[in-house]
C-alpha positions in Angstrom: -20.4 106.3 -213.2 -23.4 108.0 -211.4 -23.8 104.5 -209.9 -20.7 104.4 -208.4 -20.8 107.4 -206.5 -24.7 106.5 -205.6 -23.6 103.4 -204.2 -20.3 104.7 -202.4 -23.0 107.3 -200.7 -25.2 104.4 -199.4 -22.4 102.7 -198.4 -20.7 105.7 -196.9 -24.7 106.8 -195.1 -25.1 103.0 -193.8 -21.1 102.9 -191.9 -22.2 106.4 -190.7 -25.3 105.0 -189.0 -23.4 101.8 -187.9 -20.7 104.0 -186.0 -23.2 105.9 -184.6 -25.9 103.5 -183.5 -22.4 101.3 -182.1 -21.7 104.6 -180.2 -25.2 104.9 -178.6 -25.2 101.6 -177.6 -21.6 101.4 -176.0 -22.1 104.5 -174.0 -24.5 102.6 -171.4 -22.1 99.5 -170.0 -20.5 98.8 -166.8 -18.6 96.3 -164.8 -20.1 95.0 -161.4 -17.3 96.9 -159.6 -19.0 100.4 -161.3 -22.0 99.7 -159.2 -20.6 101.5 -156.2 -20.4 104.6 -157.4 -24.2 104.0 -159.5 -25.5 103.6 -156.1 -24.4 106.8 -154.9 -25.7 108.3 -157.2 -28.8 107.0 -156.5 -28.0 107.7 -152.6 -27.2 111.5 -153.2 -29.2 112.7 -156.5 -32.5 110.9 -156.5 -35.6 112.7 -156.1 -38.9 111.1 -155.0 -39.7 108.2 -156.2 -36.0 107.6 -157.8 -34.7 104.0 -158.9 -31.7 102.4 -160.5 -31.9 99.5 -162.5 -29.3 97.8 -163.2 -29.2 94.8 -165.7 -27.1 92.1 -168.0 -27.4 92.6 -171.4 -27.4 89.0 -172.3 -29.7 87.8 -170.2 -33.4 88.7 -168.4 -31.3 88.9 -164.7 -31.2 92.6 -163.2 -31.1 94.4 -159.6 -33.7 97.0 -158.9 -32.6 99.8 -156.1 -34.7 102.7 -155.2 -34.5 105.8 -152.7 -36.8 106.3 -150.2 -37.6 109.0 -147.6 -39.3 108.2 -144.5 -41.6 110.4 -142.3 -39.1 110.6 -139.8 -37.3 112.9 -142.4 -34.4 110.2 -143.3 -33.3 108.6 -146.2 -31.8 105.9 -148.1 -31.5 103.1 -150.6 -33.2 99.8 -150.7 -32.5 96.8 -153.2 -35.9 94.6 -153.7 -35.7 91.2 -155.7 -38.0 89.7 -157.0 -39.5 86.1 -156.9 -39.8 86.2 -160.8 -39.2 83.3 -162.8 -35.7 84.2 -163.9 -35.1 85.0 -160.4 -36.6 82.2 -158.2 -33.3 80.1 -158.1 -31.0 82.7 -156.7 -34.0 84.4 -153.9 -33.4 81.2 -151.3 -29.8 81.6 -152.2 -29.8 85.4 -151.3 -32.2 85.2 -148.5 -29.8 82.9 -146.8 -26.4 85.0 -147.8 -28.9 87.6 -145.6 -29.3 85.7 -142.5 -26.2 84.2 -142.4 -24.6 87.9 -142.5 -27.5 88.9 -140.0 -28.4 91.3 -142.7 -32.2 92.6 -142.2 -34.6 92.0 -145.0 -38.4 91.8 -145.3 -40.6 89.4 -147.8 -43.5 91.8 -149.4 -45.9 89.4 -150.5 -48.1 89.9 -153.5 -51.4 91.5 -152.0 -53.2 89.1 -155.1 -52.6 85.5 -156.1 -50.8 86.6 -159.6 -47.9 89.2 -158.1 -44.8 88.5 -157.6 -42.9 88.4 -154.3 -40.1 90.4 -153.2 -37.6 90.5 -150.5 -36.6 94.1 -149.9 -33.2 95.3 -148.3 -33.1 98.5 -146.6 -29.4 99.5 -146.5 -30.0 103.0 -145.0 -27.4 104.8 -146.2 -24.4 102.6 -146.2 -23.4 102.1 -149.9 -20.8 100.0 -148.9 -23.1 97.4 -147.6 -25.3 97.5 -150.5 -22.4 97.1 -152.6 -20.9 94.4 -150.7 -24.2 92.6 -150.6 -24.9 93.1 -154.6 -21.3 91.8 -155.3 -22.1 88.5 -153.2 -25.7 88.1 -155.2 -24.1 88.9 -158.7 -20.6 86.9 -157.9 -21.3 83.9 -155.8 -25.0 83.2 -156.1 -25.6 84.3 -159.9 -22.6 83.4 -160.9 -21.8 85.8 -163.2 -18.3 86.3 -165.1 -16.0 89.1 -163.9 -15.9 91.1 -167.1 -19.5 91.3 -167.6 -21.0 94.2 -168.6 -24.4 95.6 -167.0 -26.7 98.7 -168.3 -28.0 101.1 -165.6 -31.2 103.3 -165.9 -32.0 105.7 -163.4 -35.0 107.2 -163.0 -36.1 110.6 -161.3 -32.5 111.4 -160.7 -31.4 115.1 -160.7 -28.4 116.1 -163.5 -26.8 118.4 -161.2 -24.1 117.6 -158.6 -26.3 117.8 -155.4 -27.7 115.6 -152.7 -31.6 115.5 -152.5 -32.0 115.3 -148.1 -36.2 115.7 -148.5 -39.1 114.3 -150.6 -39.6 117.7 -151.0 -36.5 119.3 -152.8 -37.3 120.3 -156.0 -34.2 120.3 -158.9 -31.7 123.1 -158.6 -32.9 125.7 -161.4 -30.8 125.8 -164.7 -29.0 128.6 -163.5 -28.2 127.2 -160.3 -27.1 124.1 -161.6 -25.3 125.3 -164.2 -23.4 127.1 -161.1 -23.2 123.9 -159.1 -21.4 122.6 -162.0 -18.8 125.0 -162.6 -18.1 125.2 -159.0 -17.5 121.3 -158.9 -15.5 121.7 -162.4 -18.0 119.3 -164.4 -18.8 122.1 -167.4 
C-alpha cells in the first residue's frame, strides 16, 4: 500500500514538473506578424547597447536587430545578417530584395580572415520598414511557413513603459517605474 501512494507521488511530482517546464517553454513564441510590435520595443525601451534576437525554434536561422545612438544625438534600429553558414544562401537573396527596393545597406567585412560578414540595415526609426523588410527575408527568401513560431530575446532593454532618447538615460527607478506603470494601467 505505501507503494502505491509513493508511486502516485512520483507520478503526481513528474506531471507537476511536465506542466510547468511546458509552461516555461510556451511562454516565449511568436508569429512573424508579432515582430512589429518586438521591434518597437526595441525602438522605444532599449538602452545602450540593446539587441533583439529573434529566432526559429527548429532550425539554426534567426534575425539579429540592435539600437543604436549616434553622436549626432539620434537613434534607431538596425537589422545586421550574417554571412554564416546557415545564412549564406538567403544574403545574395536579401542583398538584392535591398537594391531592388533602393533600400540602403552596408557590407561590414570581417577585420580578420576567420569572421563572418554582415550586411547591416539602418532603418532609422521607421519600424514599418524594418518590418516590411523582415517579412520579405523570412517569407519570400527563407521561405518560412506562415504559422511558424519564433523566440525573441532582448537584451539591455528597460521593464518599464518608457522610451530611452540618449545613450545616457539610465532606468527609471523602482518607484518611478512602478508609477509609469500604473499610470499606463500595466500593474
Amino acid at each position: 500500500m505505501n507503494f502505491m501512494y509513493l508511486l502516485a507521488f512520483f507520478i503526481l511530482i513528474f506531471i507537476i514538473l511536465l506542466v510547468k517546464g511546458y509552461r516555461k517553454a510556451s511562454n516565449n513564441h511568436y508569429k512573424y506578424q508579432d515582430i512589429r510590435s518586438l521591434l518597437e520595443v526595441l525602438l522605444n525601451r532599449g538602452l545602450l547597447g540593446a539587441t533583439l534576437i529573434v529566432s526559429e525554434r527548429k532550425t539554426k536561422n534567426f534575425l539579429q536587430y540592435a539600437k543604436y545612438f549616434s553622436d549626432s544625438g539620434d537613434f534607431g534600429i538596425k537589422m545586421d545578417f550574417p554571412k554564416a553558414e546557415w545564412s549564406a544562401g538567403y544574403f545574395n537573396e536579401l542583398q538584392n530584395l535591398l537594391s531592388h527596393k533602393s533600400i540602403a545597406f552596408k557590407l561590414e567585412k570581417p577585420s580578420d580572415e576567420n569572421g563572418l560578414e554582415f550586411l547591416t540595415v539602418n532603418f532609422n526609426q521607421d519600424i514599418e520598414l524594418a518590418f516590411s523588410v523582415t517579412e520579405n527575408l523570412l517569407l519570400d527568401i527563407m521561405k518560412i511557413e506562415i504559422n511558424t513560431v519564433f523566440n525573441a530575446e532582448f537584451e539591455n532593454i528597460s521593464p518599464w513603459n518608457e522610451v530611452i532618447r540618449t545613450k545616457e538615460q539610465k532606468l527609471l527607478s523602482n518607484k518611478e517605474g512602478i508609477q509609469t506603470l500604473k499610470r499606463d494601467k500595466n500593474v
